[in-house]
N, C-alpha and C positions, 0 to 999 in steps of 0.2 A: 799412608796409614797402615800398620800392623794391621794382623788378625782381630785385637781388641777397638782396629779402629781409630788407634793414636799408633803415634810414633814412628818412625823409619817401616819400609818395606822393602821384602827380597828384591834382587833384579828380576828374578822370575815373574813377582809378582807385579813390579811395574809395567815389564813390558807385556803380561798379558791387560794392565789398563788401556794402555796406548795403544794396544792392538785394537781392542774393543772401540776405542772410543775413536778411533783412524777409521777402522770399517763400518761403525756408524754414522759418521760421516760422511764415506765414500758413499753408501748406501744413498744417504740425502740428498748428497749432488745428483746421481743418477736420477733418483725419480724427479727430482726441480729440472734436469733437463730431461724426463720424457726415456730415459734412457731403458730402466727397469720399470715394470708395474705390480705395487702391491695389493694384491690383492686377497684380504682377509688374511694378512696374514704368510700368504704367499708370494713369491717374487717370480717374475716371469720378464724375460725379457720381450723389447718391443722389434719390430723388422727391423727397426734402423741398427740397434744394440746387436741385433743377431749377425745382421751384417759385418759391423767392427770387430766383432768378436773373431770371426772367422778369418776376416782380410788380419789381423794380429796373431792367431794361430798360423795361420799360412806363410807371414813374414818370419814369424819363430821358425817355423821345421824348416824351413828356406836356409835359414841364418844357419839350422844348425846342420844340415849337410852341405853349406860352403867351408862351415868351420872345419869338417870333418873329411869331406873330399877333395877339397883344394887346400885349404890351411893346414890340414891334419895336425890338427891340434889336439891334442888328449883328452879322450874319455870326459874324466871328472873334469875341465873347465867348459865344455861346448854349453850345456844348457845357461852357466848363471852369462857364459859370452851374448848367448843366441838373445836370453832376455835383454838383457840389454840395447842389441843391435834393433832387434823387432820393432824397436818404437822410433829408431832414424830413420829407418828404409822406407824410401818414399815410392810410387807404384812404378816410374820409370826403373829406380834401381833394381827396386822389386822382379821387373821384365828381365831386366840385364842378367841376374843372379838366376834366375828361371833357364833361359840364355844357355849361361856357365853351365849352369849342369847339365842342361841336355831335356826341358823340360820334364824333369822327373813324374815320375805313376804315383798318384795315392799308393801308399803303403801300410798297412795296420801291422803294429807291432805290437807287443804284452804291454810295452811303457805305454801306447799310446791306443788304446784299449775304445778312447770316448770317439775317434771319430781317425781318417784317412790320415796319411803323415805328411799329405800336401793337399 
């Protein structure tokens, strides 16, 4: 639907539909499984959520200093590589990759501002 509400729409304007209506969804799944809690309106993650969260951040920056210290792979492809990897890496390989690099330090960089870069 246009702006009048008929007719064709931008791709802009779809894909911000499908964005909307994909992360309302997401949303729904999580609280049906216990994952997030809304409360009034706000959303709060639960321990088990805080957990995942973090063991998937840790597999990312993992992924993305094998991509960059052993693969030296370029700049611009490490993060969309690392997303990717982050969701195979199971916690054995996770050890191994840990391992490889020499069990790296927490690191805080500018890009990664919200919390330790392992």
């Amino acid at each position: 639907m246009g702006a009048d509400g008929d007719g064709p729409i931008s791709p802009k304007e779809a894909e911000s539909l499908i964005d909307s209506e994909v992360r309302a969804g997401m949303f729904r799944d999580l609280v049906t499984q216990e994952l997030l809690t809304d409360q009034k309106g706000l959303v709060a993650f639960t321990p088990e959520s805080k957990t995942i969260a973090r063991d998937v951040v840790r597999r990312h920056r993992l992924a993305e200093r094998l991509l960059r210290d052993v693969l030296t792979m370029e700049a611009a492809q490490i993060d969309s590589a690392a997303c990717r990897l982050e969701h195979v890496i199971t916690s054995d390989v996770e050890g191994a990759i840990c391992t490889l690099l020499g069990h790296p330090k927490p690191v805080r960089t500018a890009r990664r501002s919200q919390g330790p870069l392992l």
